[in-house]
Biopython code that builds the backbone (N, CA, C, O; Angstrom):
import numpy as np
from Bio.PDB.StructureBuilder import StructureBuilder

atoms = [
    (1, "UNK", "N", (0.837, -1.152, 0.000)),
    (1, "UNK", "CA", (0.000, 0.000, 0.000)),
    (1, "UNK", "C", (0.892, 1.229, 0.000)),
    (1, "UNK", "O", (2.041, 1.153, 0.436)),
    (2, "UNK", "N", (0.403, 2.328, -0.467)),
    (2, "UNK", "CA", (1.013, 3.484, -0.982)),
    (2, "UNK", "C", (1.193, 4.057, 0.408)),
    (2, "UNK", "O", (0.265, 3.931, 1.207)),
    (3, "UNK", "N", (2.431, 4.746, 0.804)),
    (3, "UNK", "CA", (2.197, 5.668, 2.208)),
    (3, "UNK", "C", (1.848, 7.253, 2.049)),
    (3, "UNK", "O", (2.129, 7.677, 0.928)),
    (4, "UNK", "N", (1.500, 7.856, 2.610)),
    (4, "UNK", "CA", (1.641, 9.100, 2.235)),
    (4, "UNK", "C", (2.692, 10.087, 2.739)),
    (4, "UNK", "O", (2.875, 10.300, 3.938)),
    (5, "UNK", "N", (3.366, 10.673, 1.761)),
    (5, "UNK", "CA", (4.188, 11.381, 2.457)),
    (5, "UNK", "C", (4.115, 12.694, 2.483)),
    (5, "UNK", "O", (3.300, 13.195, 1.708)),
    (6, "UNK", "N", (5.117, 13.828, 3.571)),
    (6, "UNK", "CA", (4.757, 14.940, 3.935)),
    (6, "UNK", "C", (5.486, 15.580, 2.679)),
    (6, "UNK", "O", (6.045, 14.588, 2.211)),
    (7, "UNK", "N", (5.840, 16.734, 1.787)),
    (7, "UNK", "CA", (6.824, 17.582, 1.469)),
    (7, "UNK", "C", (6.307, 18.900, 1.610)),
    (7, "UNK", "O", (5.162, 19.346, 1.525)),
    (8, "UNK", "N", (7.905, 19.655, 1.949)),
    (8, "UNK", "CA", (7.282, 20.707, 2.515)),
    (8, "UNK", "C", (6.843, 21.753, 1.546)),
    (8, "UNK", "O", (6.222, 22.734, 1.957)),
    (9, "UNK", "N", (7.198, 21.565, -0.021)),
    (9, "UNK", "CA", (6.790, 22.717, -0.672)),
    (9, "UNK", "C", (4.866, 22.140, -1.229)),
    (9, "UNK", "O", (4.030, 22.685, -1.950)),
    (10, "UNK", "N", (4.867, 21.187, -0.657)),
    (10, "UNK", "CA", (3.316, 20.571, -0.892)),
    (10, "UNK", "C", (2.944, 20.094, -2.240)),
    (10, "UNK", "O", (1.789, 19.946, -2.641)),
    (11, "UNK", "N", (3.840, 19.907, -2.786)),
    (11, "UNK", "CA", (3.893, 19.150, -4.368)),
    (11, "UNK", "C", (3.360, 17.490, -4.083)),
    (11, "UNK", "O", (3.413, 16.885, -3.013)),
    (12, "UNK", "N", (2.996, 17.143, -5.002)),
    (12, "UNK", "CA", (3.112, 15.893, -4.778)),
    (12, "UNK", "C", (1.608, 15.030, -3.854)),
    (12, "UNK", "O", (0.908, 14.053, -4.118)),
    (13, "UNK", "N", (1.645, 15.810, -2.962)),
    (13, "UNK", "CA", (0.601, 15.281, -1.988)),
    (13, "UNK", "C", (-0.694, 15.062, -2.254)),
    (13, "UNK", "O", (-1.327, 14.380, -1.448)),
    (14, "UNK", "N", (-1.264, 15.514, -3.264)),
    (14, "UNK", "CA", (-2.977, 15.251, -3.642)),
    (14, "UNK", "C", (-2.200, 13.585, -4.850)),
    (14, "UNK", "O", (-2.623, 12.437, -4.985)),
    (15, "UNK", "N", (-1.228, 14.165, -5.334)),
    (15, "UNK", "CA", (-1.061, 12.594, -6.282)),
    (15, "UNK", "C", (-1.100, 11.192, -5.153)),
    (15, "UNK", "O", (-1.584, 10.080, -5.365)),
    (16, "UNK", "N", (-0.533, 11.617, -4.133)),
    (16, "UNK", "CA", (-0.171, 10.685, -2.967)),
    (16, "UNK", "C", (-1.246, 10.347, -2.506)),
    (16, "UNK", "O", (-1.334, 9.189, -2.097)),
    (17, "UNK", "N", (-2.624, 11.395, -2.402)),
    (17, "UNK", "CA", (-3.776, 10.462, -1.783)),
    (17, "UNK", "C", (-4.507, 10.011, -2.664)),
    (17, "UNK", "O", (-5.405, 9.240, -2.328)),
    (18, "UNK", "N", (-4.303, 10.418, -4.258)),
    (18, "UNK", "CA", (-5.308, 9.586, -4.835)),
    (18, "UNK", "C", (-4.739, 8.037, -4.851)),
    (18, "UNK", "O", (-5.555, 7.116, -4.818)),
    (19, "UNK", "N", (-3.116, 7.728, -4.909)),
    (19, "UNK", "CA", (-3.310, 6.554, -4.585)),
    (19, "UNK", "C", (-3.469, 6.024, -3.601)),
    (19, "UNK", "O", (-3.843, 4.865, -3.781)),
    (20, "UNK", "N", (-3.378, 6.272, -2.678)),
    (20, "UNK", "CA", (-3.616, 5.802, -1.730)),
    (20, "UNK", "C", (-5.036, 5.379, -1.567)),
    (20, "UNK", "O", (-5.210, 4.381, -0.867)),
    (21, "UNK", "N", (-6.412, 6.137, -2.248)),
    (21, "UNK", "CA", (-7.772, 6.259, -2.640)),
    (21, "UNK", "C", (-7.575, 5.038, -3.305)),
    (21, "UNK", "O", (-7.793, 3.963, -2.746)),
    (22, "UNK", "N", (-7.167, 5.134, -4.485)),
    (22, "UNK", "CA", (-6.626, 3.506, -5.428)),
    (22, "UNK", "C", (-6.468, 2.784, -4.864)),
    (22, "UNK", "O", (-7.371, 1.985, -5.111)),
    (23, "UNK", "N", (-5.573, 2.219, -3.798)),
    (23, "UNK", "CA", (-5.520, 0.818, -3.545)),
    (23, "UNK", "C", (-6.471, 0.679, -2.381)),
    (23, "UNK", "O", (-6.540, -0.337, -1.690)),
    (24, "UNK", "N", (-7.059, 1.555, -2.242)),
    (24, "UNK", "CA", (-7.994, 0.940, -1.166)),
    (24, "UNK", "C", (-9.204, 0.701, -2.236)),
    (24, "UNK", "O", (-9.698, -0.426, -2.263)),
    (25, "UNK", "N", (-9.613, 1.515, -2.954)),
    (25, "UNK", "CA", (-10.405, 0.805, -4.159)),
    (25, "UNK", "C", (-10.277, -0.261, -4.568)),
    (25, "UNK", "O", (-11.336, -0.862, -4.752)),
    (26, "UNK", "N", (-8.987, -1.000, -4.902)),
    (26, "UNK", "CA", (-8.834, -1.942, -5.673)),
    (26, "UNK", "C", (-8.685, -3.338, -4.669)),
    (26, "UNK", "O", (-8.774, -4.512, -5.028)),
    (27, "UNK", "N", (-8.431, -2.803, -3.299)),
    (27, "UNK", "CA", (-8.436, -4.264, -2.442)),
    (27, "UNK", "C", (-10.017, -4.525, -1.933)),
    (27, "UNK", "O", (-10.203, -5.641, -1.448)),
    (28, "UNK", "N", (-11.561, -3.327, -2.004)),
    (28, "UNK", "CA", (-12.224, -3.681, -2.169)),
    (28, "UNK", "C", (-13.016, -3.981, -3.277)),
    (28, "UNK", "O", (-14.160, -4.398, -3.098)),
    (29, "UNK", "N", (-12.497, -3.803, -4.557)),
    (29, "UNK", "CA", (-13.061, -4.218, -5.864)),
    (29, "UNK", "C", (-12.735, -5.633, -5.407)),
    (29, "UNK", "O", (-13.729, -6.357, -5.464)),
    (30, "UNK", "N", (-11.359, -6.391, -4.860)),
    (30, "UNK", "CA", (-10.634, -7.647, -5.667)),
    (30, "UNK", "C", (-11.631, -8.292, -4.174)),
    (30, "UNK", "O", (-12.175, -9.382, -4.347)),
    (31, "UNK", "N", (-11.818, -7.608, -2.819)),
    (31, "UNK", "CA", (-12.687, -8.572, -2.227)),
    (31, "UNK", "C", (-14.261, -8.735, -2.809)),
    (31, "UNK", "O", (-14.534, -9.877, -3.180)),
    (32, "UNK", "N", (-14.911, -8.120, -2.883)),
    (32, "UNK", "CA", (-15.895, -7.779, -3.632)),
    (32, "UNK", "C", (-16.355, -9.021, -4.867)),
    (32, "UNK", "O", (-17.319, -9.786, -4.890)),
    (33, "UNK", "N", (-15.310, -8.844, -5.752)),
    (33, "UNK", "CA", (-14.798, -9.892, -6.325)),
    (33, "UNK", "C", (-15.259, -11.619, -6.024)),
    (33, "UNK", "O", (-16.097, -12.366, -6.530)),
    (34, "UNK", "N", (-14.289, -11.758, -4.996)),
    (34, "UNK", "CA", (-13.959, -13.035, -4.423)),
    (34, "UNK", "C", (-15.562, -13.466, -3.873)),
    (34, "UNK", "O", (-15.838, -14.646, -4.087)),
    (35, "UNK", "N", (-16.572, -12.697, -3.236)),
    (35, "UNK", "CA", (-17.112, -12.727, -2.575)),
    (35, "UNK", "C", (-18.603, -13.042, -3.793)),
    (35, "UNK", "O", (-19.588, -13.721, -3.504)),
    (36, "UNK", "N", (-18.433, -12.535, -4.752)),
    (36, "UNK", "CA", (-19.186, -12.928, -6.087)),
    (36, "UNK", "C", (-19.005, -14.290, -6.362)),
    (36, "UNK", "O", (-19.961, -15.061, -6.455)),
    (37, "UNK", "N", (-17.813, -14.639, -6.502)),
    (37, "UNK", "CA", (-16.910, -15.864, -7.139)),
    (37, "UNK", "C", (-18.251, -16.961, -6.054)),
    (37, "UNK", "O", (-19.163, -17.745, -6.317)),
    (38, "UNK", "N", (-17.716, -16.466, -5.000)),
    (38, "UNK", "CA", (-17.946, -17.841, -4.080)),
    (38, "UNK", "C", (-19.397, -17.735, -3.993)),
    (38, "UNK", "O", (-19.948, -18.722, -3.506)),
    (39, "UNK", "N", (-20.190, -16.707, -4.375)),
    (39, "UNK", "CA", (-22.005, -16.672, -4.155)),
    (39, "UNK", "C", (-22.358, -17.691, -5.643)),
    (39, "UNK", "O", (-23.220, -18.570, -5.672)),
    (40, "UNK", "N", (-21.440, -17.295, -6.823)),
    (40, "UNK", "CA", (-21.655, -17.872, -8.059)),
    (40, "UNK", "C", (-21.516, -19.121, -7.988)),
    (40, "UNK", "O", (-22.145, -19.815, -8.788)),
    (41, "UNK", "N", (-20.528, -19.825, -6.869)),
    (41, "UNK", "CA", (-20.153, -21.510, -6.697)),
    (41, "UNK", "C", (-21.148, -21.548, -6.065)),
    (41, "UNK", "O", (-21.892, -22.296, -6.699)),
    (42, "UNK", "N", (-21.570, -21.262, -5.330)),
    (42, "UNK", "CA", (-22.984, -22.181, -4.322)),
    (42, "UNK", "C", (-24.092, -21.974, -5.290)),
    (42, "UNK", "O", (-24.869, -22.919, -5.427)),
    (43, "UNK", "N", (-24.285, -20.953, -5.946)),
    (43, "UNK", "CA", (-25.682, -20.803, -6.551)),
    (43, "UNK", "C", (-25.859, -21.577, -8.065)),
    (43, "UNK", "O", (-26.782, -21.410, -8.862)),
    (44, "UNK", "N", (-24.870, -22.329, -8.181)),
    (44, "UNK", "CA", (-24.539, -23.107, -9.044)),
    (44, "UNK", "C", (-24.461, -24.779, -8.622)),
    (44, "UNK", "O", (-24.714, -25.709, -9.388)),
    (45, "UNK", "N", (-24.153, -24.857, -7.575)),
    (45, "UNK", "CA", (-24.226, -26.308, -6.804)),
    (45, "UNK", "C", (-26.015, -26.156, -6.660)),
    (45, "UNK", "O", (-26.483, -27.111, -7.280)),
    (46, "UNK", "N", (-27.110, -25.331, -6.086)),
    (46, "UNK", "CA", (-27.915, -24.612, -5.335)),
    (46, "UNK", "C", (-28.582, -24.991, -6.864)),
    (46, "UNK", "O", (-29.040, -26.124, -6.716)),
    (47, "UNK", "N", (-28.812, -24.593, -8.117)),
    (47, "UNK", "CA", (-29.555, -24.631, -8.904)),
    (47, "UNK", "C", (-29.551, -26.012, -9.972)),
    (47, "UNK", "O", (-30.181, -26.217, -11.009)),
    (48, "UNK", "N", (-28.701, -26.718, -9.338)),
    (48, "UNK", "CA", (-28.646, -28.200, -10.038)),
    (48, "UNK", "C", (-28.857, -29.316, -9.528)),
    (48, "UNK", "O", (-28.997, -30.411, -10.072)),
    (49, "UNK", "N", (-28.888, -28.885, -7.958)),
    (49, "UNK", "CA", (-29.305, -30.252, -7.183)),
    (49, "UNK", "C", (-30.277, -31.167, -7.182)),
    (49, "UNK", "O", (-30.315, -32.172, -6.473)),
    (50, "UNK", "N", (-31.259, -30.738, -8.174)),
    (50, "UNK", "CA", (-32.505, -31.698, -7.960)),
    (50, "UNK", "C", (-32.339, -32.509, -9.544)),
    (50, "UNK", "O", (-33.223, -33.211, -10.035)),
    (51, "UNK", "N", (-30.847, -32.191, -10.253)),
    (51, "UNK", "CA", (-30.869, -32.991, -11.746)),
    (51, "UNK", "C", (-29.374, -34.275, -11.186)),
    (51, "UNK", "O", (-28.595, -34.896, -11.910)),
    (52, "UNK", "N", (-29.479, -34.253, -9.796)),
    (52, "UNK", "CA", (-28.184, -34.811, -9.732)),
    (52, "UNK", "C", (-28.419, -36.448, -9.838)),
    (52, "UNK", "O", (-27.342, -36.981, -9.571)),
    (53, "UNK", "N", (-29.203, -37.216, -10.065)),
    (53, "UNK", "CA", (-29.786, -38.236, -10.226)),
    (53, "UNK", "C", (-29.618, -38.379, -11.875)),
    (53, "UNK", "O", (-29.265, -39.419, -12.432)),
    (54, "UNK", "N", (-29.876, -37.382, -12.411)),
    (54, "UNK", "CA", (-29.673, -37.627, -13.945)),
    (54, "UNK", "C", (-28.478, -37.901, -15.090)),
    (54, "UNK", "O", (-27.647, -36.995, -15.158)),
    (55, "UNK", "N", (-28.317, -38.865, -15.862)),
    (55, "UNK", "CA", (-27.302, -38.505, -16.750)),
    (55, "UNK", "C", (-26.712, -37.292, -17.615)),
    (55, "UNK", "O", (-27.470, -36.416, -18.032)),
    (56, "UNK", "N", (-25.664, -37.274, -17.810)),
    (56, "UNK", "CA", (-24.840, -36.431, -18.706)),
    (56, "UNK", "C", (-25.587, -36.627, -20.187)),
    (56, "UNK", "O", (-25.538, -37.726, -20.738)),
    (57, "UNK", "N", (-26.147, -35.718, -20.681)),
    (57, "UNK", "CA", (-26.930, -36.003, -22.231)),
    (57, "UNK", "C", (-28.561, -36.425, -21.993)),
    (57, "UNK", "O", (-29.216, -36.559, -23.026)),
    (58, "UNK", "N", (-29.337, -36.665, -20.552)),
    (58, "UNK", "CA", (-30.594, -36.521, -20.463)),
    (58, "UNK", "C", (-31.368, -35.690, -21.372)),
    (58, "UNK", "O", (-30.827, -34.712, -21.886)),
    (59, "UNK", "N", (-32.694, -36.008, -21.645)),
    (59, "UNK", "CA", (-33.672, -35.727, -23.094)),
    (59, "UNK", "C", (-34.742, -35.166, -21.731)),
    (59, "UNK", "O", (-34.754, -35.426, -20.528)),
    (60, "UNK", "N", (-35.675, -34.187, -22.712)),
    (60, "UNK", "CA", (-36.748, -33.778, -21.676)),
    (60, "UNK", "C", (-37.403, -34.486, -21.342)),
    (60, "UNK", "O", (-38.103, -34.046, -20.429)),
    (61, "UNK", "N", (-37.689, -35.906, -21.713)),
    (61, "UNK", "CA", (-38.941, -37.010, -21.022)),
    (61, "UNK", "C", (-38.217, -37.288, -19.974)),
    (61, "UNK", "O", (-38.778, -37.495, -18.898)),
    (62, "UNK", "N", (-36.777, -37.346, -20.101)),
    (62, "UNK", "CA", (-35.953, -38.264, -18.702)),
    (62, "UNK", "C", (-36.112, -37.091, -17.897)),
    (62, "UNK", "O", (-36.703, -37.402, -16.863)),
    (63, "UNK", "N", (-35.832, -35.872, -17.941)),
    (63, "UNK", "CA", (-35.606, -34.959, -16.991)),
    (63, "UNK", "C", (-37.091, -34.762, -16.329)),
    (63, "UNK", "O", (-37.263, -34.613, -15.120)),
    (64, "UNK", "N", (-38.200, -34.784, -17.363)),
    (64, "UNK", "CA", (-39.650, -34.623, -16.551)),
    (64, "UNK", "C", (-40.144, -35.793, -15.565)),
    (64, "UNK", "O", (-40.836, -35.589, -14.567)),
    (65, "UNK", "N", (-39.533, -37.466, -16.137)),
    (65, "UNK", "CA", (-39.685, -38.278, -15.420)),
    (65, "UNK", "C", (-38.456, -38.253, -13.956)),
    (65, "UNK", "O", (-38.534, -38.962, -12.952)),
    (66, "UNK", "N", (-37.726, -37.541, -14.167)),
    (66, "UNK", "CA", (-36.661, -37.707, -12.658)),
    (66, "UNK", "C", (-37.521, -36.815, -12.036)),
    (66, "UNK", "O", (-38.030, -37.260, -11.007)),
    (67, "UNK", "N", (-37.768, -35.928, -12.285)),
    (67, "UNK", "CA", (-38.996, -34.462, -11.230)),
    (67, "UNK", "C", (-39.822, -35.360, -11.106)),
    (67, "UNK", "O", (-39.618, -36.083, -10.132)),
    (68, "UNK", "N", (-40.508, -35.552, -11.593)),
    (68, "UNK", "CA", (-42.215, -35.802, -11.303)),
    (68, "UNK", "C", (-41.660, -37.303, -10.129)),
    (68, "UNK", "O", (-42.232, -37.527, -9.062)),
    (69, "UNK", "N", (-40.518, -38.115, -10.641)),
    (69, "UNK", "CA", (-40.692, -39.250, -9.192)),
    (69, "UNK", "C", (-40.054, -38.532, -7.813)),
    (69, "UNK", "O", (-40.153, -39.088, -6.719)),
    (70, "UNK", "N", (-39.350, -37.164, -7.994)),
    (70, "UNK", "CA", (-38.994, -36.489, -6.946)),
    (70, "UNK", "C", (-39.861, -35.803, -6.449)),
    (70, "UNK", "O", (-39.597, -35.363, -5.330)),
    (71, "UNK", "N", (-40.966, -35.507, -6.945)),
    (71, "UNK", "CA", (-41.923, -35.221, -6.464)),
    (71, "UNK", "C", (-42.880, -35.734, -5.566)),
    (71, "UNK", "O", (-43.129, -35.391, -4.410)),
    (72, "UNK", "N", (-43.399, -36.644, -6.305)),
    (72, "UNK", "CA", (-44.254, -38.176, -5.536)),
    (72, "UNK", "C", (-43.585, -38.478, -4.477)),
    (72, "UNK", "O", (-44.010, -38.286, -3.338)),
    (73, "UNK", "N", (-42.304, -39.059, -4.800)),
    (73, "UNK", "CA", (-41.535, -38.990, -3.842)),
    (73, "UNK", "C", (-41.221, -37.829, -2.030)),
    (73, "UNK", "O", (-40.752, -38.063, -0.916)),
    (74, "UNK", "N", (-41.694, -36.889, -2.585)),
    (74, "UNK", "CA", (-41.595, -36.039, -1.286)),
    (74, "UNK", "C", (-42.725, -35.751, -1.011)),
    (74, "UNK", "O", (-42.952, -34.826, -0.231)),
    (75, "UNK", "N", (-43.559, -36.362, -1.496)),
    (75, "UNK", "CA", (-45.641, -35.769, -0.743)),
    (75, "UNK", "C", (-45.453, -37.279, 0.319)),
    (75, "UNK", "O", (-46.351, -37.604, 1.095)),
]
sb = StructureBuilder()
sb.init_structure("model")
sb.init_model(0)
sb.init_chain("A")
sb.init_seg("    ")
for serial, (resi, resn, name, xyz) in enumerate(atoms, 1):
    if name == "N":
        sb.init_residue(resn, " ", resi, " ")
    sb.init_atom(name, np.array(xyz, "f"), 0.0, 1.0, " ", f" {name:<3s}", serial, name[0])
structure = sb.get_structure()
């Protein structure tokens, strides 16, 4: 992280806090980030769980017949 430093003729110092503004931007863009990543892995485990019984290359009769016995199945 950027430090800020003093000089005494005052040059320099507004460049010094915009980065300093920058990397604090960019370490909450990159958490921000991460925190997407990992909502996108669960909501992806989260929206397939009820085809996990099914084959790789299933046709819509197989996929309506795996629901409908998961269904019956849970009344």
């Amino acid at each position: 992280m950027s430090k800020l430093t003093h000089h005494t003729d005052g040059a320099g110092d507004e460049t010094n806090k915009e980065s300093h503004e920058n990397d604090k931007k960019t370490e909450l863009d990159a958490e921000a980030d991460s925190t997407d990543e990992d909502a996108d892995a669960d909501a992806e485990t989260d929206d397939t769980e009820h085809l996990a019984g099914l084959s790789d290359g299933a046709g819509c009769t197989e996929v309506w017949e795996h629901l409908s016995a998961q269904r019956e199945d849970s009344l």
